[in-house]
C-alpha positions as CSV (number, residue, x, y, z in Angstrom):
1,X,95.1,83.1,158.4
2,X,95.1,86.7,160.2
3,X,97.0,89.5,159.2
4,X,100.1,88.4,161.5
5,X,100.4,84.9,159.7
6,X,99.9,86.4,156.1
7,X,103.1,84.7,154.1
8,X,101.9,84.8,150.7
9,X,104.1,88.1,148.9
10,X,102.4,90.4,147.1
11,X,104.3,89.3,144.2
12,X,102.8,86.4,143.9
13,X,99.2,88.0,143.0
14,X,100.0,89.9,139.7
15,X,97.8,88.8,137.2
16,X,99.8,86.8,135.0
17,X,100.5,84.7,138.1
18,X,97.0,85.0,139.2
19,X,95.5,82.9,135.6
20,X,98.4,80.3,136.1
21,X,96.7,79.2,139.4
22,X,93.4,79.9,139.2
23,X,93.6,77.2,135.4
24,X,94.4,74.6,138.2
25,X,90.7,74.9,139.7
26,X,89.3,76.1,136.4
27,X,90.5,72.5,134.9
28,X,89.8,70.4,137.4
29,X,85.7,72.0,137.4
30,X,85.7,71.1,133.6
31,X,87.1,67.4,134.5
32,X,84.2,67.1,137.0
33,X,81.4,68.2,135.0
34,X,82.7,65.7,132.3
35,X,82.8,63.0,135.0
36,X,79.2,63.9,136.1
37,X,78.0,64.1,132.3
38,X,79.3,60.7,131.6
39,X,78.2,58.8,134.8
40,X,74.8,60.0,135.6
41,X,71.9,59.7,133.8
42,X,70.2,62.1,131.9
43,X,67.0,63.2,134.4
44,X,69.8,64.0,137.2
45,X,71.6,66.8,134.6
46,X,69.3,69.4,136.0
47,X,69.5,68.7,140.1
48,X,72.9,68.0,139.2
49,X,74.1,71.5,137.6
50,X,72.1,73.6,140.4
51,X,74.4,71.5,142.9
52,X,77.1,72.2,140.9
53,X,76.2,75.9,140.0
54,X,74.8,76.6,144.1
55,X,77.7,75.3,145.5
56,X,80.9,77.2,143.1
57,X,79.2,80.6,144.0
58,X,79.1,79.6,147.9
59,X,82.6,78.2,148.2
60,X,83.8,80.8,146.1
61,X,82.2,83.5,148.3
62,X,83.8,82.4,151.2
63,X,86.9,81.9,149.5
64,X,86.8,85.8,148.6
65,X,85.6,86.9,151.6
66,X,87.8,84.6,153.9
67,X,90.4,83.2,151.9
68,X,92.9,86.0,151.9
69,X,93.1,86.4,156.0
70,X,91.2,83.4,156.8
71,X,89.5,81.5,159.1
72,X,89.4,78.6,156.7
73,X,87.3,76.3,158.8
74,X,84.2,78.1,157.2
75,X,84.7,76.3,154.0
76,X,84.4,73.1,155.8
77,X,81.3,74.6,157.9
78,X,79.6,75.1,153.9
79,X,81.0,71.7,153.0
80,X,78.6,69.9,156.0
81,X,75.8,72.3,156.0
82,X,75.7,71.4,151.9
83,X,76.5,67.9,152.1
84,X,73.7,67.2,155.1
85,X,70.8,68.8,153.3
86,X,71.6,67.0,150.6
87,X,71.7,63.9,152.2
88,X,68.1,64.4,153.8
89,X,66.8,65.0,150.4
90,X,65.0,62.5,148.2
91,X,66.4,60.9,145.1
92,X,68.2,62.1,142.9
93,X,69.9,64.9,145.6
94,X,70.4,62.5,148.5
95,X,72.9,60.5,145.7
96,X,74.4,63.7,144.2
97,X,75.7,65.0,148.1
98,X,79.3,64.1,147.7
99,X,79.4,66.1,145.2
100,X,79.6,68.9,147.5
101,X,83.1,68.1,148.5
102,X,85.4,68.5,145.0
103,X,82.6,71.4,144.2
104,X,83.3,73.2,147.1
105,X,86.9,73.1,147.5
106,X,86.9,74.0,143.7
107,X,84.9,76.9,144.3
108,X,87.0,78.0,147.7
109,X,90.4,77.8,145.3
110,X,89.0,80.3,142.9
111,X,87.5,82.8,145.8
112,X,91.3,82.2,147.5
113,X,92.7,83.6,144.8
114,X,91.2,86.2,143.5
115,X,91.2,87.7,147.1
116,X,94.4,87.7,146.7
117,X,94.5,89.6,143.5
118,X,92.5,91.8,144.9
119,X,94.6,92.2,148.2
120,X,97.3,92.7,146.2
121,X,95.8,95.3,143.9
122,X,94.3,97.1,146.8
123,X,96.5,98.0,149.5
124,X,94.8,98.3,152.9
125,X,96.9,100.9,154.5
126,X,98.7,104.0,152.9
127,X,102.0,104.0,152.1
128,X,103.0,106.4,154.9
129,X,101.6,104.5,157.5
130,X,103.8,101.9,159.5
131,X,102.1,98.4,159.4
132,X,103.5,96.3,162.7
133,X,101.9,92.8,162.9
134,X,99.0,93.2,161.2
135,X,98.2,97.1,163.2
136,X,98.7,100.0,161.3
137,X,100.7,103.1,163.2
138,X,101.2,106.5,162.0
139,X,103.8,108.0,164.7
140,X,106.7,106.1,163.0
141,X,108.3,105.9,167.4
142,X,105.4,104.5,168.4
143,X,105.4,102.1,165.4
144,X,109.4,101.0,166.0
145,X,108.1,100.7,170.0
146,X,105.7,98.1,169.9
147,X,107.5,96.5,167.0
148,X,110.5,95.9,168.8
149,X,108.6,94.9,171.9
150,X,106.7,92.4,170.6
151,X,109.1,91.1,168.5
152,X,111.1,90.4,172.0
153,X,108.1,88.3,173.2
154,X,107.1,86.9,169.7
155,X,107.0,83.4,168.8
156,X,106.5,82.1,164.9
157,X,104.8,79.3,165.8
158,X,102.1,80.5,168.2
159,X,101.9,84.2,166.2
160,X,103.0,83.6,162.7
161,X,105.5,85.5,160.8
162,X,106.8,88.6,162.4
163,X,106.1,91.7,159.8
164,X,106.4,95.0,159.5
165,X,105.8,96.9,156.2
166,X,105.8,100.7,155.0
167,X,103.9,100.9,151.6
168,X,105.8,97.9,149.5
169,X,109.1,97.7,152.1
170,X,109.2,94.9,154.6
171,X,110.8,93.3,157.0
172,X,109.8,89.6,158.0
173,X,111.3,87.1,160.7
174,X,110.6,83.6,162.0
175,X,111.6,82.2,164.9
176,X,111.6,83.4,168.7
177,X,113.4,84.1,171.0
178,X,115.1,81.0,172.3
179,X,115.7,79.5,169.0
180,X,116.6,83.2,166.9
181,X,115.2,84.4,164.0
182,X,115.5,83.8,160.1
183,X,115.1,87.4,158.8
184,X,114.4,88.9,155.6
185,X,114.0,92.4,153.9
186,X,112.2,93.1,150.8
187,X,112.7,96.5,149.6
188,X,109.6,96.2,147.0
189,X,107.0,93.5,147.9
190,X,105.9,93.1,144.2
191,X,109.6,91.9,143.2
192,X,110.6,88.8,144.8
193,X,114.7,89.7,143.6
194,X,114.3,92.8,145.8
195,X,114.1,90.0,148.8
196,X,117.5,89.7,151.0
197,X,117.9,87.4,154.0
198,X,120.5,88.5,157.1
199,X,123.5,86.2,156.8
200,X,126.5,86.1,159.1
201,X,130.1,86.5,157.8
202,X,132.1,84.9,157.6
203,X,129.4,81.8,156.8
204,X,129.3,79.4,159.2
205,X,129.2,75.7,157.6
206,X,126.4,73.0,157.8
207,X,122.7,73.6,158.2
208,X,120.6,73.8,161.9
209,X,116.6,72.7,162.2
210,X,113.7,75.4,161.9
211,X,110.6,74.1,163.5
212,X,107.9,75.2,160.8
213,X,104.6,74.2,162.8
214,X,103.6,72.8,166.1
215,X,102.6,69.4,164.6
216,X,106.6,69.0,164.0
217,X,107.1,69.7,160.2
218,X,111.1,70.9,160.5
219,X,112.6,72.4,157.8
220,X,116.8,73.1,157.5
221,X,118.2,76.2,156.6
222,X,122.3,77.4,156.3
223,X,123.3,77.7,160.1
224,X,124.5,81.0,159.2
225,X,121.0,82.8,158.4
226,X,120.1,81.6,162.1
227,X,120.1,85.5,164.2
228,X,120.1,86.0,167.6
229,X,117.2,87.7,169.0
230,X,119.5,91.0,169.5
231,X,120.7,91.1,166.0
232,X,117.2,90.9,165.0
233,X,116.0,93.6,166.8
234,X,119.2,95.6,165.5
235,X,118.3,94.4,161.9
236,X,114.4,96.4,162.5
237,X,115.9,99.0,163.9
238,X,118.0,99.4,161.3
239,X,114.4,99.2,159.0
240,X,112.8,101.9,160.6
241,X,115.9,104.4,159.9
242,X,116.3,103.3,156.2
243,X,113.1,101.2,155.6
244,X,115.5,99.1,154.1
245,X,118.5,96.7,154.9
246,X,120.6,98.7,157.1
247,X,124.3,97.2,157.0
248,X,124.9,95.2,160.3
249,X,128.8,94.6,161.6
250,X,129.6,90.9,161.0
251,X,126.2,90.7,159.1
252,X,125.5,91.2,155.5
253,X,122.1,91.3,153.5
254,X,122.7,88.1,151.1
255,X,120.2,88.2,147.8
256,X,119.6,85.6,145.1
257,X,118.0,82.5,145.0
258,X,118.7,81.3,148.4
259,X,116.9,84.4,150.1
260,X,113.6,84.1,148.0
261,X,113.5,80.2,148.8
262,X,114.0,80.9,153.1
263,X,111.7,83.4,152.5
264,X,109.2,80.8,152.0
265,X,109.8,79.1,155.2
């Protein structure tokens, strides 16, 4: 996942938050070792921990070095280079290859998330600098430019979520530019209740489609968070003079449960 595609608030990543997921991984390892204990005999312990022991450093590696921004497909690249070594390996490794699997994606979990802790902790740009899609711009005109043009042209599900952040403000939308936009402002990225989505008033009734990935997972949202492309574009505008949620006529910023849960769209 590249910067553009990034969903995951930095919210999410304090460190309470960040102990409640990574004790999914964590007990899963310890149900595994006790599962290997149990089923294998006593001269495979030794092979069997260096699998174990080689492969949760790897995967978590490239869960910390990829896992955050991505390209995911480099866990799977470990998981075959691992698994056919293994397999050309006498007894007792060629037996103890698909281990490598559960091991692995273990391992990748844990690296996920503490990249994300430390994403979170560690800010790549300053809080001065515009961030537009991933690109970081001082000039704050050049930064509402190229953020309004390629919004224009921008489409969720070949690009991602459409972001642009000062320090902990941001504004997000998905959709394009057929279809509109469900947009949202967070006015501190840290605090999910600081999230607000762009409603139209009055509300319109019923609920229209959101096409959530190219392999046709749709999910439904309130017809009325659905924005026209130019009432998007006002909304940003509107974010670069108050790096905030500028009021919109016949548009209001609607908080609460309902924004934080289309945020996650």
């Amino acid at each position: 996942m590249d910067n553009q595609k990034s969903t995951r608030l930095n919210a999410a990543c304090g460190p309470r938050e960040f102990w409640l997921r990574i004790l999914i991984p964590a007990v899963l390892l310890i149900v595994l070792l006790m599962v290997l204990i149990g089923s294998r005999p006593g001269d495979d312990m030794v092979p069997a921990m260096l699998i174990v022991g080689v492969g949760l450093l790897a995967s978590v590696a490239v869960g910390l070095t990829t896992g955050a921004a991505g390209p995911a497909w480099v866990i799977y690249l470990l998981i075959s280079i691992e698994v056919a070594v293994l397999l050309v390996l006498p007894a007792p490794w060629r037996e103890l290859a698909q281990m490598c699997v559960p091991v692995s994606a273990i391992g990748f979990l844990m690296g996920r998330e503490i990249a994300f802790l430390l994403s979170a902790r560690h800010p790549k740009y300053s809080p001065t600098t515009w961030v537009v899609t991933g690109e970081p711009v001082a000039d704050v005109r050049a930064a509402k430019q190229r953020a309004i043009s390629r919004l224009r042209t921008w489409d969720s599900l070949r690009d991602g979520r459409f972001i642009v952040a000062l320090g902990h403000r941001r504004f997000e939308a998905w959709g394009d530019q057929g279809e509109g936009f469900v947009v949202h402002v967070a006015n501190d990225d840290r605090d999910l209740s600081t999230t607000h989505v762009l409603n139209r008033v009055p509300h319109q009734d019923g609920e229209v489609s959101v096409t959530l990935d190219g392999h046709g997972l749709v999910g439904w949202v309130p017809r009325s968070v659905k924005v026209p492309t130019s009432v998007a574009e006002q909304a940003l505008d509107g974010f670069f003079e108050t790096q905030g949620a500028k009021p919109l006529a016949g548009w209001d910023w609607e908080g609460g449960a309902q924004a934080q849960e289309l945020r996650f769209l």
